[in-house]
Each structure stands twice: as structure tokens, then as C-alpha cells.
N, C-alpha and C positions, 0 to 999 in steps of 0.2 A: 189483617185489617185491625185487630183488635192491640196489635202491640202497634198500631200506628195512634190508636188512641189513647192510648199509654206515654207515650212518649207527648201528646197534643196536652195531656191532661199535666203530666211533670212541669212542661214547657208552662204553662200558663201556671200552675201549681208557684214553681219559681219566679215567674216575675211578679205576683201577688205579694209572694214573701219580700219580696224586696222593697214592691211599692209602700208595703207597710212598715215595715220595720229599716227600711234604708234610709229612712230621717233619721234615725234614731241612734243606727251608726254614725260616730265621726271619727276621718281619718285626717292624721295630723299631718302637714308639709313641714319639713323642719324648715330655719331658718338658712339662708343661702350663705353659705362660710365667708363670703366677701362683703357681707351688708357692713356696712358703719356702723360703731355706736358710739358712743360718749363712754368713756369713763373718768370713776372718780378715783385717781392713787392713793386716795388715803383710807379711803372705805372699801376699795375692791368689788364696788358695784359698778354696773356699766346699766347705760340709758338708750333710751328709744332714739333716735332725733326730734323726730313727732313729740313725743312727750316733753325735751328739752323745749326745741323751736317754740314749740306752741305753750310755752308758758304752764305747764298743767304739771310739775314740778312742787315741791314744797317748799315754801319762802325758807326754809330754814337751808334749802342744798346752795353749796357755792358755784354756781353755774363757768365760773370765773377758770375756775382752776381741773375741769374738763380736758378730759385728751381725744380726739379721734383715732378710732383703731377700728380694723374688722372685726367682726364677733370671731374669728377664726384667733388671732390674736388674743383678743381677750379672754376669751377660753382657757386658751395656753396657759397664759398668764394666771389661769385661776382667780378669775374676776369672776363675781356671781349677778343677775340679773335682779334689777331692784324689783321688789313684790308688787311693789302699785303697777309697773312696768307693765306684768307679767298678769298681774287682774285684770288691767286693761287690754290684754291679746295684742300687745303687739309685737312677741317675738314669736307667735303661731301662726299659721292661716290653715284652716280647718275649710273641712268638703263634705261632704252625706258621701253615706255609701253609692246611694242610687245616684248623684252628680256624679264621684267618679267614675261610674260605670257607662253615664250619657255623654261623660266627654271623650273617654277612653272610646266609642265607638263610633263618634264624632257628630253624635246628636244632639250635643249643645256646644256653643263657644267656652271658651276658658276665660273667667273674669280678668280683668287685668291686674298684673302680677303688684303686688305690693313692693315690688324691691326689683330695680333698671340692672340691667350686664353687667354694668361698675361698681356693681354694690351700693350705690345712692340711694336713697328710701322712695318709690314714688307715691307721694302724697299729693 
């Protein structure tokens, strides 16, 4: 009886730990090899679309002379992710410890994915 309370006491012991401290982990999704981005051939930076589309760019970039390519692509290519880009998250999507563990056992839905099967951004 007394190793079943041992085991009751773990049990609860760990999911305490989690509740508390599993905000506090974040686990990173990387970006999906087929998403779009923008890039720039002369700067070797590649762009969000989101950030392109929606104007939130600096008046100074030439939107003009952009190419679309996977990030799989551009990688390759040794194109680097522009910093503001990369402030704003939106080559990440991030989870708490404890979400991945409530969806992983399918106690919560999975938010909707930031980025469609074809690599298209959904926004």
C-alpha cells in the first residue's frame, strides 16, 4: 500500500512540476522546408511574406526586385533571415512545455498551422 502511495505522490509530484514550470519551457517548431519567402539577390536576406505583403518592411528595401523561393532554397543558397523578420517570429512557432504535452495526449486541439501543405503562409 505504501509503494502505491509513492507512486500517487510522484504522479502528482510531476504533474505540479509541469504545471509550474511548463510555461516557462518553450519548444521550438522549425520552419516547414517548403514555406515561401521573398528574397533579396543582392543582400542575401530572405523575407516573411507577411512582413513583405503587409507593408511592415522598411521604405528603404526594394520590394521590386524580390524573388520567391522555399526557405529550403534559400538556405542552400546561403541567404540569411532579415533580423526585424526574425524579432517579429515569424520564422518560429513556439509551444509551452505543458501544450505540447496536452496535445501530444490529445487534450487540447492544435492551433492552426501558420504555413498550408504547399508552403503558402496562412495568414
Amino acid at each position: 500500500m505504501e509503494k502505491l502511495y509513492a507512486i500517487i505522490a510522484l504522479i502528482i509530484g510531476i504533474s505540479v512540476l509541469i504545471a509550474l514550470f511548463g510555461q516557462l519551457i518553450m519548444i521550438n517548431k522549425p520552419i516547414p522546408p517548403e514555406a515561401i519567402v521573398y528574397v533579396d539577390e543582392k543582400t542575401h536576406f530572405y523575407y516573411a511574406p507577411p512582413y513583405i505583403i503587409g507593408n511592415k518592411y522598411p521604405s528603404d528595401l526594394d520590394v521590386s526586385n524580390l524573388k520567391a523561393m522555399t526557405i529550403a532554397e534559400a538556405e542552400s543558397n546561403n541567404y540569411q533571415p532579415d533580423e526585424k523578420c526574425k524579432e517579429m517570429g515569424y520564422f518560429r512557432v513556439q509551444n509551452t512545455l505543458k501544450d505540447t504535452i496536452l496535445l501530444k495526449i490529445g487534450l487540447i486541439e492544435p492551433p492552426p498551422s501558420r504555413w498550408n501543405p504547399d508552403g503558402s503562409w496562412n495568414w
